[in-house]
N, C-alpha and C positions, 0 to 999 in steps of 0.2 A: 457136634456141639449143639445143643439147646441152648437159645437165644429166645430173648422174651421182649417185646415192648409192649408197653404199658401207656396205653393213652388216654389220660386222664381231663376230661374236656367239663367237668360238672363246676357249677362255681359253689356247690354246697360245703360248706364248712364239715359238718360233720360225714360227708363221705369218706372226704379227705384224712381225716383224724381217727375214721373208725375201721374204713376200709384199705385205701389206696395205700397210705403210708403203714399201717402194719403189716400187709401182705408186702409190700416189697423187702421191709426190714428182715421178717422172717423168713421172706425167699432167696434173701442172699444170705444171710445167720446160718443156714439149715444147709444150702449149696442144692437149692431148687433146681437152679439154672447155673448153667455156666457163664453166662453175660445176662445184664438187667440193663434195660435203655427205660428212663420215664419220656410220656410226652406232653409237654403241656400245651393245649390248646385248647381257642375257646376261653369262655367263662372262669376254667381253672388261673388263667396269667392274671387275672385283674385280681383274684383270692390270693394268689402266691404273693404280689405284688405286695400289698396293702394289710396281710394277717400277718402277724409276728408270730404266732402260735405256728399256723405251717413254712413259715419259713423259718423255723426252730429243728421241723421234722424235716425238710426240705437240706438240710444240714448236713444232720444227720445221715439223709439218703445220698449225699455227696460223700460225705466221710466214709462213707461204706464202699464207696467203691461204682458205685452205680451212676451211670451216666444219665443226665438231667438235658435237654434239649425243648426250649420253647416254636413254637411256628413265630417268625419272623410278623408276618401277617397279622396276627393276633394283637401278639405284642404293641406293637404301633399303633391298633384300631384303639388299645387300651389306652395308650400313650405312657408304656408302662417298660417298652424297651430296655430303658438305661438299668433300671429300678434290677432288671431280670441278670442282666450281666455284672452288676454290682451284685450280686446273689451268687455270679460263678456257675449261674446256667449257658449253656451256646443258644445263641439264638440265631435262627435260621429259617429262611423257606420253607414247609414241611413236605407240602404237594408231594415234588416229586420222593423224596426221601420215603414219605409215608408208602407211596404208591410202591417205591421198592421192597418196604418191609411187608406189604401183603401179599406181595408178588414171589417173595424169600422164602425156603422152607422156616423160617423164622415163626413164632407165634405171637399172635397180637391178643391184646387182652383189651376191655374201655370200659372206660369207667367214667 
């Protein structure tokens, strides 16, 4: 099984819009991967938060099937928590998780 996560930590708007979110749409559209996990950490939860435009795409990449997970830690420092699960991302710890997905024959990608 090819498994991909996608850790997306940049609070740049147009990464998000030109890179992050097309390459996942198209990686699951195309059947790149058989599982897609995004991750939002960092600078990205305060941009998902607060832009209507990516949480338009952020939607989207739920509607598709692709699983959305914020670091718990992040969230909070943003005070942006609620904001993320009203969104219908899981919010959680990342540490360890993260440390399993690099540790996993799984592929990690960041952005």
């Amino acid at each position: 099984m090819k498994k991909m996560h996608l850790l997306w930590t940049t609070g740049e708007k147009e990464v998000a819009m030109k890179v992050v979110f097309p390459y996942l749409v198209n990686a699951k559209a195309n059947g790149w991967w058989d599982e897609i996990n995004l991750i939002i950490w960092g600078p990205s939860a305060k941009l998902a938060a607060y832009d209507k435009d990516i949480q338009r795409q952020l939607q989207d990449v739920l509607d598709s099937g692709i699983t959305v997970e914020a670091c718990k830690a992040c969230t909070d420092a943003y005070k942006v928590s609620e904001i993320m699960l009203s969104l219908g991302i899981t919010v959680r710890y990342m540490g360890g998780p993260f440390t399993e997905y690099l540790q996993s024959p799984d592929h990690v990608v960041t952005f």
